[in-house]
C-alpha angles and dihedrals in degrees: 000000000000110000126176109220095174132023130199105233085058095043116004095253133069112225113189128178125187121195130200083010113210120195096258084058101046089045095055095049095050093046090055098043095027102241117192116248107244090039098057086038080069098065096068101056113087093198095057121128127237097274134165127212125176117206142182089286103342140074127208124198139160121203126176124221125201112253103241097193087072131061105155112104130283139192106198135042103262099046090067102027139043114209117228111197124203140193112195125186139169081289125008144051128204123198121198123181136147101226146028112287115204091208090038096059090046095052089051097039079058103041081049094070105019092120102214126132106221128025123194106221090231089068096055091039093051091053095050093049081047096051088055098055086050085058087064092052102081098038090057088047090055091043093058092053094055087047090062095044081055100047086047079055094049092055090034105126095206124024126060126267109257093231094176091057086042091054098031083061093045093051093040089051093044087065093051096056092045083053095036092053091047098055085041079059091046103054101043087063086059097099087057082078111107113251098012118116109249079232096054103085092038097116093039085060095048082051094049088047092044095062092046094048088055097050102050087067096054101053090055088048094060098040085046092057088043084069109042091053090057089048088052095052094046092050096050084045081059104043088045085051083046093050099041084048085053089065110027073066093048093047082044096052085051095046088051082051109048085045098082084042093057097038085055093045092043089054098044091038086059120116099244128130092216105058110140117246086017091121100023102099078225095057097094092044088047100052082043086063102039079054098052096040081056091054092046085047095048093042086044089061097042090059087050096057088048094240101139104063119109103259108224114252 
């Protein structure tokens, strides 16, 4: 659907979008502005990256905006942007994208009434890229927030660490910045433009630095508490191994212990008629003490050993 935002006996420029483009339409516009043929082949595909291309009169970028209207994760490109292409000229701008855009209906609805006379296209330029990089504010926001849930996980003493959410987030950040870094490229090839001022575009590119610099961040905070998660479970694997071998050593030391008892009571317990002390009235007090002197002998040497100690864990 080819509509004409602007026109150039109101305002000096022509500004035209198409939505859902089709070939004819594409086809018609290029024939009147004289568009050149790959460039215009680009636009119709909806996995192409940001780019910028300057040709004779005409230059050709792609930029590719976050879709708001989904937050979940995603793992490719065009699961999580939509790509806007434009063609800009002395005096005209063409907009091509394959769905509705909220910024980008805003942006016309105000252009529509704003009442002045003549607009510079770098005005209008500068507020869709601008536009672009707004559609990436709430999803770092959102992805910050999901960063400090996960940090609360990582030092959580009980629970386990939600490793899909962790690695959803890093690869959905990891997009961001890939898409973030080529419309920064984009934009800082902006002054190249002929008759724009090298200035112009200035606050368009902080903007642009400041989001990747954000999430960059975000992207090795993630990764970092990845990692400290898998440190931490790895740490508590190893302190429950250090605990069950703690007593797997106490219950050892008893059974080392209890062995000479029940080799003494297994002798004397035998159905002979010989057994020594088996007549003596002393005989049962006797074999009692020879019991209990084992067990000082055995707990002496094992304090000598040092074994039972609590071991630190």
């Amino acid at each position: 659907m080819i509509k004409n935002v602007l026109l150039k006996d109101a305002h000096g420029i022509t500004w035209i979008d198409i939505e859902a483009p089709t070939v004819s339409d594409l086809e018609i516009v290029a024939e009147s502005y004289g568009l050149h043929k790959t460039a215009v082949a680009d636009c119709l595909q909806p996995t192409h990256l940001p780019k910028f291309e300057q040709f004779d009169k005409t230059t050709f970028l792609i930029a590719r905006s976050y879709d708001v209207s989904n937050l979940k994760d995603g793992e490719t490109v065009q699961e999580l942007t939509n790509k806007i292409a434009l063609f800009v000229g002395p005096d005209f701008l063409i907009t091509i994208h394959r769905s509705p855009q909220a910024y980008l209906t805003s942006l016309k609805a105000s252009w529509e009434l704003k009442a002045q006379k003549k607009v510079n296209v770098a005005h209008i330029l500068n507020d869709v890229l601008n536009g672009v990089l707004g559609t990436f504010a709430v999803p770092l926001d959102h992805c910050d927030e999901r960063l400090s849930k996960l940090e609360k996980a990582a030092f959580a003493s009980r629970g386990k660490f939600p490793f899909r959410d962790g690695y959803g987030l890093l690869r959905k950040t990891s997009v961001m910045k890939r898409m973030l870094w080529m419309n920064l490229d984009v934009i800082r090839h902006l002054p190249q433009i002929p008759d724009q001022s090298r200035t112009f575009f200035q606050d368009l590119n902080e903007e642009g630095q400041r989001q990747l610099v954000l999430i960059d961040e975000l992207v090795d905070s993630v990764r970092s508490v990845i990692n400290l998660a898998v440190a931490m479970a790895g740490q508590r694997t190893n302190e429950a191994s250090l605990k069950t071998n703690e007593v797997m050593r106490i219950l050892t030391l008893f059974s080392l212990m209890f062995l000479p008892l029940n080799f003494v009571a297994g002798v004397f317990g035998m159905n002979f008629d010989r057994l020594p002390w088996l007549k003596e009235d002393w005989g049962f007090s006797a074999s009692i003490a020879v019991m209990a002197t084992l067990v000082v002998v055995i707990l002496a040497g094992f304090r000598f050993k040092g074994w039972l100690k609590n071991s630190d864990i």
